[in-house]
Every structure is written in C-alpha cells, then in structure tokens.
C-alpha positions as CSV (number, residue, x, y, z in Angstrom):
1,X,83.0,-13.8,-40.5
2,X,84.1,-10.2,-39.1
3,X,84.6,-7.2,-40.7
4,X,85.5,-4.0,-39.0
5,X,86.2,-0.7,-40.7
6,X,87.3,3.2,-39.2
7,X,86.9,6.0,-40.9
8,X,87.1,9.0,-38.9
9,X,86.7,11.7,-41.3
10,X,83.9,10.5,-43.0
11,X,81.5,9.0,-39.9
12,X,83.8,10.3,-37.1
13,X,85.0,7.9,-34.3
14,X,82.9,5.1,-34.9
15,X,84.0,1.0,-35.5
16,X,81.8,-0.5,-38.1
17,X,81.7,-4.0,-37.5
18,X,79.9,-6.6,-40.1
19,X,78.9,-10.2,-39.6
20,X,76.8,-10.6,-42.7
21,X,75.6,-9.2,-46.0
22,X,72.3,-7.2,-44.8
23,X,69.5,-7.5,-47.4
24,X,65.7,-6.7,-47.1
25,X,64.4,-5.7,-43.6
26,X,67.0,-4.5,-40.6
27,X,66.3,-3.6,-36.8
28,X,69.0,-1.1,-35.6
29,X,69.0,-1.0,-31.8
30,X,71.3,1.5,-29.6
31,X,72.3,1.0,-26.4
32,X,74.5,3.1,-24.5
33,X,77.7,3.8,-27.1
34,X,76.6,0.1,-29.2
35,X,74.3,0.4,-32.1
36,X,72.8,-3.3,-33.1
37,X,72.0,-4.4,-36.9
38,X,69.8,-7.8,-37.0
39,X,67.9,-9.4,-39.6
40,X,64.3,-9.8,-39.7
41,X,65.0,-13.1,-38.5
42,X,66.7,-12.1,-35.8
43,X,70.4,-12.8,-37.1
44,X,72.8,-10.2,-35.6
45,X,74.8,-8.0,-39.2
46,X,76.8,-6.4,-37.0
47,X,77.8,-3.6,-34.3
48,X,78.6,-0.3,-34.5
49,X,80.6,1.0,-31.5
50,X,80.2,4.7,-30.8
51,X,83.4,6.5,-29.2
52,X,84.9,3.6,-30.4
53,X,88.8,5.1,-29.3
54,X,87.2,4.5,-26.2
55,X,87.3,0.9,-26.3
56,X,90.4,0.6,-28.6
57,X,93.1,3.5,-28.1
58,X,95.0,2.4,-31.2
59,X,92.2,3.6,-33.3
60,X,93.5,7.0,-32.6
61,X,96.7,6.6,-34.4
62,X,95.8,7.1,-37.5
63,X,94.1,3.8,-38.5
64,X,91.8,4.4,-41.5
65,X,89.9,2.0,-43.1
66,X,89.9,-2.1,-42.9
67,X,90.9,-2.9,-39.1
68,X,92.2,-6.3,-38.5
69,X,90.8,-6.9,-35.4
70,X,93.1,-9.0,-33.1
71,X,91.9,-11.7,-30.5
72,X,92.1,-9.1,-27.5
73,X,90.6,-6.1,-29.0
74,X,87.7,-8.4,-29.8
75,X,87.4,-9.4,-26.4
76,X,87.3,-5.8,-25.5
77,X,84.2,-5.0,-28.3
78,X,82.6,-8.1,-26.7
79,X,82.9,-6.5,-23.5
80,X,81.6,-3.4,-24.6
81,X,78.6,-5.1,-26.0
82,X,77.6,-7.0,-22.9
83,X,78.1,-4.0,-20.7
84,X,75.4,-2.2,-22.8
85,X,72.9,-4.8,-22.5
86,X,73.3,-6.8,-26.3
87,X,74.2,-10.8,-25.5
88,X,75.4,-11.7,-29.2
89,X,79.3,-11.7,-29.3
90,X,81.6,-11.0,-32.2
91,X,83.8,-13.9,-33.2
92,X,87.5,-13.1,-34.2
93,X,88.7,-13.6,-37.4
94,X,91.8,-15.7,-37.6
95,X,92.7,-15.6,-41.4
96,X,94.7,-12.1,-42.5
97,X,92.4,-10.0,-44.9
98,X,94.7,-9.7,-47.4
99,X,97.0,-12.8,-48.1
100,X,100.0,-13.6,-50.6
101,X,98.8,-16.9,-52.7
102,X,99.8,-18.5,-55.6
103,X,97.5,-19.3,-58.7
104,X,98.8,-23.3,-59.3
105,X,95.7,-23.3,-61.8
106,X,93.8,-20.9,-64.5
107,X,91.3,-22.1,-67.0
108,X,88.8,-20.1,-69.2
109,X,85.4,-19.8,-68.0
110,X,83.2,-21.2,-70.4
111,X,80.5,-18.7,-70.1
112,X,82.9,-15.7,-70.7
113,X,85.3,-14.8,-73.2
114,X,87.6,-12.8,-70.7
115,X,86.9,-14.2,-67.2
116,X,89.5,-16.8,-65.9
117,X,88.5,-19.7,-63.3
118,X,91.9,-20.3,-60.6
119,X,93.1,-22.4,-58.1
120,X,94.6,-20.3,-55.3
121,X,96.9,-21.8,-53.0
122,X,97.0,-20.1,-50.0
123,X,99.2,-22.3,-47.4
124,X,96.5,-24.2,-45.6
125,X,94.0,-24.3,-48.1
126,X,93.1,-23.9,-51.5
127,X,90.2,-21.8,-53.0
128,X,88.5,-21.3,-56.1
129,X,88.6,-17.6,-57.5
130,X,87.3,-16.4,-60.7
131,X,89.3,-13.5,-61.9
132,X,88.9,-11.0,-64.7
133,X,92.4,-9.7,-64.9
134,X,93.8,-9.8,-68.4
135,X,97.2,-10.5,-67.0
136,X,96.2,-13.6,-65.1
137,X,98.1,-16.7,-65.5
138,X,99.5,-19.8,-63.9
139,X,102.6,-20.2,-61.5
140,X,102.3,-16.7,-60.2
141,X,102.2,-15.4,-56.6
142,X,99.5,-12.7,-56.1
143,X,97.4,-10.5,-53.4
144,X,94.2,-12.3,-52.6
145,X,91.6,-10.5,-50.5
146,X,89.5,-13.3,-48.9
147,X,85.6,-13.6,-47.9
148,X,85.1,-10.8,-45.6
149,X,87.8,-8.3,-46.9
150,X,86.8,-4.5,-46.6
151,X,88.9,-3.2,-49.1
152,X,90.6,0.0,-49.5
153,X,87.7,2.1,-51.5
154,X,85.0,0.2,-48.9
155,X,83.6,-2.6,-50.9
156,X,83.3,-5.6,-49.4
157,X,84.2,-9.1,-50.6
158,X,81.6,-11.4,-50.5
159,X,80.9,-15.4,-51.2
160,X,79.7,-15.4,-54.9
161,X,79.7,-16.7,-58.1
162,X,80.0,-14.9,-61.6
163,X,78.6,-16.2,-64.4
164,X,77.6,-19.7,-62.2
165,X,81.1,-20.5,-61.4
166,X,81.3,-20.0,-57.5
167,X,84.2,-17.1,-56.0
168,X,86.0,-17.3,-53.1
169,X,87.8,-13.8,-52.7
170,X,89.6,-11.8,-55.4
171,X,92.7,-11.6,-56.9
172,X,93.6,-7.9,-56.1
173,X,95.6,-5.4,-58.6
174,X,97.8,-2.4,-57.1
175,X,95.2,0.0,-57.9
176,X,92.5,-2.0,-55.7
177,X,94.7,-2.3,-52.8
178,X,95.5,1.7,-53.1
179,X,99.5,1.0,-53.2
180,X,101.5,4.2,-54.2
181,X,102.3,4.4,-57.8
182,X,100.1,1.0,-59.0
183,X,99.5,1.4,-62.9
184,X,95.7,3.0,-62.8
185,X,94.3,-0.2,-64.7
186,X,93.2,-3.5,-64.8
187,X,95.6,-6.4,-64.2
188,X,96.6,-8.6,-61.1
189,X,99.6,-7.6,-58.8
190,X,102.2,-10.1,-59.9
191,X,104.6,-10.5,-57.0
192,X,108.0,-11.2,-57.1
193,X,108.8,-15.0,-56.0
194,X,110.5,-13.9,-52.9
195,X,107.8,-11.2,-51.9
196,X,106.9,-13.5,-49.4
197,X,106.0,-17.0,-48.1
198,X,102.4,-18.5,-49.6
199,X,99.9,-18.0,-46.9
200,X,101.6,-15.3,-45.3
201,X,100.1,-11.9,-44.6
202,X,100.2,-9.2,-47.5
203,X,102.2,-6.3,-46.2
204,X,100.9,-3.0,-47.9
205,X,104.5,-0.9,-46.6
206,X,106.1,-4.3,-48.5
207,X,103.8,-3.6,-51.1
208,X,104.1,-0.1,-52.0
209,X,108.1,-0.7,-52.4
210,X,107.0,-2.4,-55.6
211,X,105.9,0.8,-57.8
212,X,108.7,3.5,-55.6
C-alpha cells in the first residue's frame, strides 16, 4: 500500500508518503531532506520527503493533494531514500486511486436500517463495500475510492468493517470527490453507462462535466 499526498500551502513543499495506519507509539527519523515514520515494532508508516520538487519537478505544477505516484517517480523517492542513509523502499502502487465500478449486488445490512452491503465489480476483481448512500442500488456504475485512497478533504480510506460487515473502499458522491457543482449532500455519483469502461481510471476533468 502507498499513499502520497502534496499540499504546498498548508505544509509547504513536502511529499507525504503513507504505508500504514500509524497507531500507538511512532519513531520519526530525519535524514538529510527524508523524514522516517516506524512503528514500535519497527514497521516503516511512511516517508516524508523534504524539498520534495526536488526529487519530482512535476510537483511544481500545481499538483495539490492525492499524488498518484507512477513506477519511475517511485524509483526516484527510492533513490532519495537510500541516498540519505534509510534501506526500506516504497513499493508502487499499481491500481488507480479512484476507479469507475459497477455495483452487480446491494443487500441491507442487517445490523442497520440505512447501511447497504455491495458487490463492486471493478474489471479484475470484485470487492465488498458497505455503503450508506440513500441512493444506492443495483446495476449502476459509480466512483470507488479503493484501500489506500487519500481523498480530496485528506482522509484516508482504510481496510474496515462497519457494523461487523468487512469494507473494501467507498462508494464516493460528487461532493467527496470535490467535483464542481456536486449537490452538497449525501448520495452516490451515479455515472452515466458510457462514462467509461469498468475498471478504468476515474477522470475528475471527465467528472466535473457531469454537474457544468
């Protein structure tokens, strides 16, 4: 699992980079421009790389927010890291953030009176979600931000489980995903049939046609 996120007008040019949920005690450790989080145990939570336009021009451009780190510009991080001494490398992530899927199956959870456990499709796999939209049904294609999503306000998706029922992702709504003009309430994006391809990359410029 990777995670990166850029925010240069809140913590200036720094990469925030995540490879697990952090609970009880951490160790930060700076070398050179690379900041180390571990575990107690010893597990490496992530990297923060200082001057991080540095390493990755492109950041300069305007990114802000969830980066999707690409195979190369993970290889540069790595080098980065062993340059300043650290010997745990990051591993790329290969499945998009943000994905179209399609819901082939909703039933009620039986603990909850308005959550709804789904069958995502998602091209290659299939995952369990449970979802609290009020709009969700069956048959539908939808935004799914998958295990290790930053998403637009900075949460992050986690593994889970609500109400005992393991989650897998979330099924997203315009207002999460920050897309121009998205009705400011609950409810799942419903995409058009031909939005795009099941599996396939969500495309936020796609995305905010929906609502102009």
């Amino acid at each position: 699992m990777l995670i990166a996120g850029y925010n240069p007008a809140e913590l200036g040019d720094i990469l925030v980079t995540m490879t697990a949920p952090g609970t009880g005690e951490q160790t930060v450790e700076k070398k050179g421009q690379v900041v180390a989080i571990t575990a107690a145990d010893g597990q490496l939570l992530g990297y923060n790389f200082l001057a991080a336009s540095a390493i990755l021009p492109e950041l300069a451009t305007g990114v802000n927010g969830n980066v999707d780190l690409t195979a190369a510009q993970v290889a540069k991080l790595n080098a980065a890291i062993h340059e300043a001494g650290f010997t745990a490398e990051l591993t790329a992530a290969l499945t998009p953030h943000f994905q179209v899927g399609y819901v082939e199956k909703m039933e009620d959870h039986p603990k909850s009176d308005h959550l709804h456990i789904t069958t995502v499709d998602l091209g290659d796999h299939k995952q369990q979600i449970v979802s609290g939209s009020p709009n969700m049904q069956a048959n539908v294609k939808v935004v799914v931000a998958n295990v290790g999503t930053m998403m637009p306000s900075g949460s992050i998706i986690w593994p889970g489980a609500l109400l005992g029922v393991e989650s897998n992702g979330m099924i997203c709504s315009g207002r999460e995903l920050h897309l121009k003009g998205a009705p400011q309430k609950p409810g799942a994006l419903i995409l058009p049939d031909d939005f795009a391809p099941v599996g396939a990359a969500f495309d936020f410029a796609k995305g905010n046609e929906l609502f102009a």
